[in-house]
C-alpha positions, 0 to 999 in steps of 0.5 A: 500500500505505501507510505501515504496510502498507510497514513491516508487509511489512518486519516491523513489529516487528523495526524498532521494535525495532531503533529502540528499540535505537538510541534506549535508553541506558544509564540504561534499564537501571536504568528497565527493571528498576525494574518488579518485572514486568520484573525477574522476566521477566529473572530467569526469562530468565536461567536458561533459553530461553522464548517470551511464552506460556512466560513468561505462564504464570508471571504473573498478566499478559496476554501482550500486556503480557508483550510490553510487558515483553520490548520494553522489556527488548530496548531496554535490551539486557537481552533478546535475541531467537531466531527458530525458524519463526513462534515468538520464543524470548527469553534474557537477553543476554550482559553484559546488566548490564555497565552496571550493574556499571560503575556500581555499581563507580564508586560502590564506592569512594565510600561507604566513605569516605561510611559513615565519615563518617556514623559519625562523626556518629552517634558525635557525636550519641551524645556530644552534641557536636552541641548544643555 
């Protein structure tokens, strides 16, 4: 049978996708959705249940890159996806942008302190401290 025909009969895509899960860090978070297709896909899978075709009607893509888009998003852990018969019924995924948060929330801390202190050059440029 071969190769392909042997990971085809096991279901092809579900072990690239499960490859992907296990390759993709939390940094692909911030690569998936720096694509404003991407972004959108996620933004329209967080509000209701869709399927490729469903979600290919709102974009002016192919399905096929409809496709490309959701298995990046799957890999980030940004997507999750439901089988009902020979249909694939994608959602957001639960604490999908817990990551993200987390990382946001480290740096919260930091520009305040940051923002100040660009005041206080700026306050300084203003009263020509810098040329002295």
């Amino acid at each position: 049978m071969g190769f392909v025909g042997v990971l085809w009969g096991q279901g092809l895509t579900n072990r690239i996708s499960e490859y992907l899960l296990i390759v993709m860090t939390e940094p692909d978070v911030f690569r998936a959705l720096a694509d404003p297709t991407r972004r959108a896909v996620f933004e329209r899978l967080s509000t209701a249940e869709m399927t490729v075709s469903d979600l290919t009607r709102g974009f002016a893509v192919s399905q096929p890159a409809i496709s490309q888009h959701l298995a990046v998003l799957k890999g980030a852990g940004m997507v999750a996806e439901r089988r009902e018969g020979r249909q694939a019924w994608y959602r957001a995924a639960p604490g999908a942008l817990e990551g993200l948060e987390a990382w946001v929330a480290r740096y919260r801390t930091f520009w305040p302190e940051r923002i100040e202190a660009l005041k206080d050059v700026l306050r300084n440029m203003e009263d020509g401290e810098m040329d002295k």
